[in-house]
N, C-alpha and C positions, 0 to 999 in steps of 0.2 A: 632809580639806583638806590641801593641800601645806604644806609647811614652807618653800617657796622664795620669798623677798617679790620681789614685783613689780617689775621693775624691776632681778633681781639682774643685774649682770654677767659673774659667773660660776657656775652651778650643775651640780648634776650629780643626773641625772632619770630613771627609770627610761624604756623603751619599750612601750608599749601593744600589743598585737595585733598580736603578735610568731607566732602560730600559727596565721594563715589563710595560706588558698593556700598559696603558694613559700615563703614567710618566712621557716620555719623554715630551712629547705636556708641562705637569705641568710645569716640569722645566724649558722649551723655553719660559716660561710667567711670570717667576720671573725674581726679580732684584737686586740688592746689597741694602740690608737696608731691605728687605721684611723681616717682623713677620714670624715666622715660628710654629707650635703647633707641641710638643713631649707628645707621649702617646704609656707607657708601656703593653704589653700584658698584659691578665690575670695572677692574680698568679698563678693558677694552669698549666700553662705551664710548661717545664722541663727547657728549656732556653730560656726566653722571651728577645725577642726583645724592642726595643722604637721605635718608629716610628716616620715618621714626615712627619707631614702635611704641605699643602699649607693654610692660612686663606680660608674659605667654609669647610674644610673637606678632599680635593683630597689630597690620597696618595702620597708622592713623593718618599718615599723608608725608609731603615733604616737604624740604628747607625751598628757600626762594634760590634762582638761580644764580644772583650775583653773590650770597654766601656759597652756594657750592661749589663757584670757580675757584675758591680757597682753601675753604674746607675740606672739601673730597683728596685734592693733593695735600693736604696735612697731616689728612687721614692715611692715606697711602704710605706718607711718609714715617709711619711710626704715632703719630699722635693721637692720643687717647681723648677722647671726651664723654662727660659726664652732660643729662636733661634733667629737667623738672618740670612741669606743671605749673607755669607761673598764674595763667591770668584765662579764666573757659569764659566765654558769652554762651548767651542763650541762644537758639536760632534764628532769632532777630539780627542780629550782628552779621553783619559780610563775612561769607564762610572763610575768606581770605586774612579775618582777622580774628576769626573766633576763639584759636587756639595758640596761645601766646605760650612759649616754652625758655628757660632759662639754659644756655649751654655753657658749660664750664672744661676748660682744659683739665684734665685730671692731672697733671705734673705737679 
């Protein structure tokens, strides 16, 4: 279970499925400070995701599930949030933790 309560306004969250398809290539081209774009599934999903992009659009993976059960309805709800670039490991690092992102409520 995440340690991140509900509701925080600013946390910082690992990226999920970071090493399908291109991904990886994505993530080897970011850097600490890079903009990042989060974007929740459809609502009509059963358990959507947020995703997060590279600035262009390229997929880099997505948030853990027990953030997006908040998240995503926050999102829905009107609330805006800003990414960064907190923290890249190399490929040694468990893909699960490679890519550390900072997310901030834009309010």
């Amino acid at each position: 279970m995440s340690s991140i309560l509900p509701g925080a306004r600013e946390f910082l969250t690992p990226v999920y499925g970071t090493v399908f398809g291109q991904r990886t290539k994505v993530v080897h081209r970011l850097k600490e400070g890079d903009p990042l774009i989060l974007v929740p599934d459809p609502p009509e999903i059963d358990q959507p995701n947020v995703w997060v992009h590279a600035r262009g659009g390229d997929v880099i993976g997505h948030l853990s599930p027990d953030v997006n059960s908040w998240l995503v309805p926050s999102m829905f709800g009107g609330e805006r949030y800003t990414a960064e670039v907190s923290r890249i490991g190399g490929d040694d690092v468990a893909s699960w933790k490679r890519l550390v992102i900072t997310v901030r409520s834009a309010r």
